[in-house]
N, C-alpha and C positions, 0 to 999 in steps of 0.2 A: 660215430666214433667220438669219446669226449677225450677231449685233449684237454692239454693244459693251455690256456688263449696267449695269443701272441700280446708282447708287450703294450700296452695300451691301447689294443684292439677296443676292448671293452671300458678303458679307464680313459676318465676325463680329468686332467688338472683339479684338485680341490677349487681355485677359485672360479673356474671356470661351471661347475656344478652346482656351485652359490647361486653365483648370478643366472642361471637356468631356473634354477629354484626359483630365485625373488621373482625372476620374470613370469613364470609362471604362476605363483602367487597372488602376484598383481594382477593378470591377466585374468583370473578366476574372481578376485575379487574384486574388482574394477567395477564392474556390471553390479553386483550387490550393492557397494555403495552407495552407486548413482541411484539406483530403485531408491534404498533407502533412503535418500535425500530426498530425494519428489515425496515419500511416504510422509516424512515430515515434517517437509513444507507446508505440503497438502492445499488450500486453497490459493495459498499464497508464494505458489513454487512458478519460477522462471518461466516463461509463457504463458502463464495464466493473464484471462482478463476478469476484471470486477466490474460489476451495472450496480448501480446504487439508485436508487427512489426517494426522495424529502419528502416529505409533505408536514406542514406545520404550520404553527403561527408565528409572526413576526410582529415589531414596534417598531415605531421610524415616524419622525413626523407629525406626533401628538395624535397618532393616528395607528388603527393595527389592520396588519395586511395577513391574507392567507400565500401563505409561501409554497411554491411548487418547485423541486428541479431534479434531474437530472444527472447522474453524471457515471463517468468510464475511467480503466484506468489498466494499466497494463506491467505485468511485472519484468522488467528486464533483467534482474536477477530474483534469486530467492528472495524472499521479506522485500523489496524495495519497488515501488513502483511507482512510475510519473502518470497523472491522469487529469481530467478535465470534466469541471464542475458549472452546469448554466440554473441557475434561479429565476422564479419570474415571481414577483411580490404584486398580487392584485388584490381589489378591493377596497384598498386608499388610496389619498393622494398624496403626492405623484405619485404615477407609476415608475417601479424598479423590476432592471434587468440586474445578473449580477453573472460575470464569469468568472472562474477560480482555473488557471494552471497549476498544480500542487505534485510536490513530491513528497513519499511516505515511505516508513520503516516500520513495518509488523516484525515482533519479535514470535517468530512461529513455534521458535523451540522449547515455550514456557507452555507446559502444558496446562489442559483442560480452559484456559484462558489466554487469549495471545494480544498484550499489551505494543501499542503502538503512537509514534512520535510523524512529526510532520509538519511541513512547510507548505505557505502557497503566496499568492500573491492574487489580489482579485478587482476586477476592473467591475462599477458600479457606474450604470447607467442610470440616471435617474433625469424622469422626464419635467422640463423647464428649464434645470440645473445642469452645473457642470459637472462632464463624469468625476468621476472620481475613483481615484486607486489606492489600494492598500496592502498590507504584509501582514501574514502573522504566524501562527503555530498552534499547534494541539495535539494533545496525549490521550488517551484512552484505551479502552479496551475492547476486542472481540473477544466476545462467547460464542462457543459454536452452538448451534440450532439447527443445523443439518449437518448432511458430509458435504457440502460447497455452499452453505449458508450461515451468517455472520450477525448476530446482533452486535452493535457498535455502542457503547458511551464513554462519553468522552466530555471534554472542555477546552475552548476554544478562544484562543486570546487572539485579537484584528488591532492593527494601527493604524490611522488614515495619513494617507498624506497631503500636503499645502489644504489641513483642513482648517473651515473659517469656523470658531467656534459662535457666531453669528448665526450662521446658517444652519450647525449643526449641534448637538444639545452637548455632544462627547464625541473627541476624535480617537477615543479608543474605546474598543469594548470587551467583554469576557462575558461568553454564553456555555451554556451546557450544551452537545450535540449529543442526539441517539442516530443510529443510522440501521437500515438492512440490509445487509448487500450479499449480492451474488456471487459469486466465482466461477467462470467457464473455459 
C-alpha cells in the first residue's frame, strides 16, 4: 500500500543532509587523497628510508685521498628527512673520518626533476690533529633513474669552525656533489 509518508518519516532537515553529504564525501575521498599523496611523494613520501654510496676523490693536505662513505636517512614527513652521513678519506696523510647529522627538503612535487635544499653539521676526525667541526648547506637536484632510485647533483657550501688557517689552507669550502641513492 503506498501512502502518502508521515511527516518527516523520510525528510531530514536541509542542513542536516549537507553535512551527511560533506561527511560522506570526505569519507570516500579521504582515502584517494592519502594514495595520492604517497603517489607523489613517491621516493620521498613519509616513512620512507634512503641508503646512499660516495665513492670519490678528495684534497686535503697537499695531498689526495680516495673517499668512501655511507649514509641513511629517514623521512619523517613528505620531502623532509633527517639522516646520517660517515666518510673514510684514505690513501693520504693523515688519515680522515668524517660524520655528517643532516636535515633535507626534496621538493617532490616538481616534476620529472625533484630539486632539493639542506643542512648538516659535520664532525672531522682527523688523525694527529684536532677534530674538527663544521656547518653548511647544499641545493641540488634528483633525477629519477628508477621507480625508487635517484641520481643527485648538487653543490655544497662547508664552514669550519675555531679553524687555524695555519693548519688549514681554507676554513671554508664549496664542492660539487653527485650522489645515488636509494629509497626503501
Amino acid at each position: 500500500m503506498m501512502g502518502k509518508p508521515f511527516a518527516g518519516s523520510n525528510t531530514l532537515p536541509s542542513s542536516i543532509r549537507w553535512l551527511v553529504a560533506i561527511v560522506a564525501l570526505l569519507c570516500g575521498v579521504a582515502p584517494i587523497a592519502e594514495v595520492n599523496a604517497a603517489e607523489v611523494a613517491g621516493s620521498f613520501s613519509q616513512g620512507r628510508s634512503r641508503f646512499s654510496v660516495v665513492a670519490g676523490n678528495g684534497y686535503a693536505f697537499n695531498d689526495s685521498y680516495f673517499v668512501l662513505g655511507v649514509g641513511a636517512s629517514y623521512y619523517v614527513v613528505d620531502g623532509f628527512n633527517v639522516g646520517l652521513d660517515v666518510e673514510w678519506w684514505s690513501g693520504g696523510e693523515p688519515g680522515i673520518v668524517k660524520v655528517s647529522p643532516s636535515l633535507q627538503y626534496v621538493f617532490y612535487q616538481v616534476p620529472s626533476v625533484a630539486p632539493y635544499v639542506g643542512a648538516f653539521y659535520r664532525r672531522s676526525y682527523v688523525e694527529d690533529l684536532q677534530d674538527l667541526g663544521s656547518a653548511g648547506g647544499r641545493a641540488g637536484v634528483y633525477i629519477a633513474a628508477g621507480r625508487n632510485t635517484h641520481f643527485g647533483l648538487g653543490m655544497v657550501y662547508e664552514s669550519y669552525f675555531n679553524c687555524d688557517e695555519s693548519t688549514y689552507v681554507s676554513c671554508s669550502d664549496s664542492y660539487p656533489e653527485i650522489s645515488l641513492t636509494v629509497a626503501f
